[in-house]
N, C-alpha and C positions, 0 to 999 in steps of 0.2 A: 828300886822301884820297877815293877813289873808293867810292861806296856806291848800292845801289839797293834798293828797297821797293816790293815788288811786295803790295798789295791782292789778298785772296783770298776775303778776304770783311769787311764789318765792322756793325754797331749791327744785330744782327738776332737777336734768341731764337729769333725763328721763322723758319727760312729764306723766303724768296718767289722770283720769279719776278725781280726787280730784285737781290735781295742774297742771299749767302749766309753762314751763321754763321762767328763769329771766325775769322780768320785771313791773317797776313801772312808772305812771306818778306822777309829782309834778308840782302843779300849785299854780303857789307864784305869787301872784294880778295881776292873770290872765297870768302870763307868764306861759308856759310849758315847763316842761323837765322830756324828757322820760330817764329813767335810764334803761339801758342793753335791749335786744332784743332780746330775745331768741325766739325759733323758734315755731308759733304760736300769735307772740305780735296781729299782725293786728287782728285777730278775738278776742283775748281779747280787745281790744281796741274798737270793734266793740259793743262787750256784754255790755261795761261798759259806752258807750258812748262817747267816749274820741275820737276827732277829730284830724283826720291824716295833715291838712296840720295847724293846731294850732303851733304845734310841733315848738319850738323856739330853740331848743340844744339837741343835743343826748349826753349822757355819758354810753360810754361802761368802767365800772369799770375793766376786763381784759377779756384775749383772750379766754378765755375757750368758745368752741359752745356752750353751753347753755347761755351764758350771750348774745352771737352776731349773731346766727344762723338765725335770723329772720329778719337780718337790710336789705340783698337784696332784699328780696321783699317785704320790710315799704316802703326803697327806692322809689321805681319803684310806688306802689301806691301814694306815695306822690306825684309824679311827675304827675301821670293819676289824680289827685285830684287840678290840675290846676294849682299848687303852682310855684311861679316864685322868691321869696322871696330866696336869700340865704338861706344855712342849716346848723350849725358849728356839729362837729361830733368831741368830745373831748374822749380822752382814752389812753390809756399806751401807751410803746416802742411797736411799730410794727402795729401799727393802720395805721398808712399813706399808710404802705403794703398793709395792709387789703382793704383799700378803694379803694384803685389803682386796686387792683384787681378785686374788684368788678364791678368796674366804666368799664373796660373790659367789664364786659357781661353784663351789661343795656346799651343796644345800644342810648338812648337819656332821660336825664334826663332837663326839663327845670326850671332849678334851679341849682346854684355851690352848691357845697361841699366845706365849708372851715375843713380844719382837724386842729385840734389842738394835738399835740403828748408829751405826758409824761409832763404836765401842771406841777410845783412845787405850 
């Protein structure tokens, strides 16, 4: 099985000069999944070359801002990036919240949000 894990960022609340907040992509036979999103992902993503509307599933592992700081405006790029394909956005108790509130300030996204909340 063919798999790659691309570091995008990781162990940093506080972004620095060396690291940036959470976030990895894994791309398993071409599928992707971005794990966490902390704030900054898009221009990691951008350095590393790692394609925004590729993205097949988001997992935010929990709510801490550094893991999610950075999903509203992947979001909104995703959506300026053409993408019309569904988006699942899987993560703990209180993500549905999270999204809902989000989905509030991006006035148009052309693509749903499916949430998935506290997966077992």
């Amino acid at each position: 099985m063919k798999f790659e894990l691309t570091i995008l960022g990781c162990g940093s609340a506080v972004p620095t000069l060396q690291r940036n907040a959470a976030a990895q992509v894994l791309n398993v036979l071409e599928r992707y999944f971005l794990i966490d999103c902390g704030e900054g992902t898009q221009v990691s993503m951008r350095m590393k070359n790692c394609g925004f509307k590729n993205i097949d599933l988001i997992c935010i592992t929990h709510l801490h801002g550094d893991h999610f700081y950075g999903l509203m405006g992947l979001l909104s790029t995703i959506g300026n990036s053409s993408r019309i394909d569904d988006l699942t956005i899987v993560g703990p108790k209180g993500i549905g919240k999270m999204i809902n509130a989000l989905k509030t300030l991006i006035e148009y996204l052309p693509y749903k949000i499916i949430v998935v909340e506290n997966p077992k």
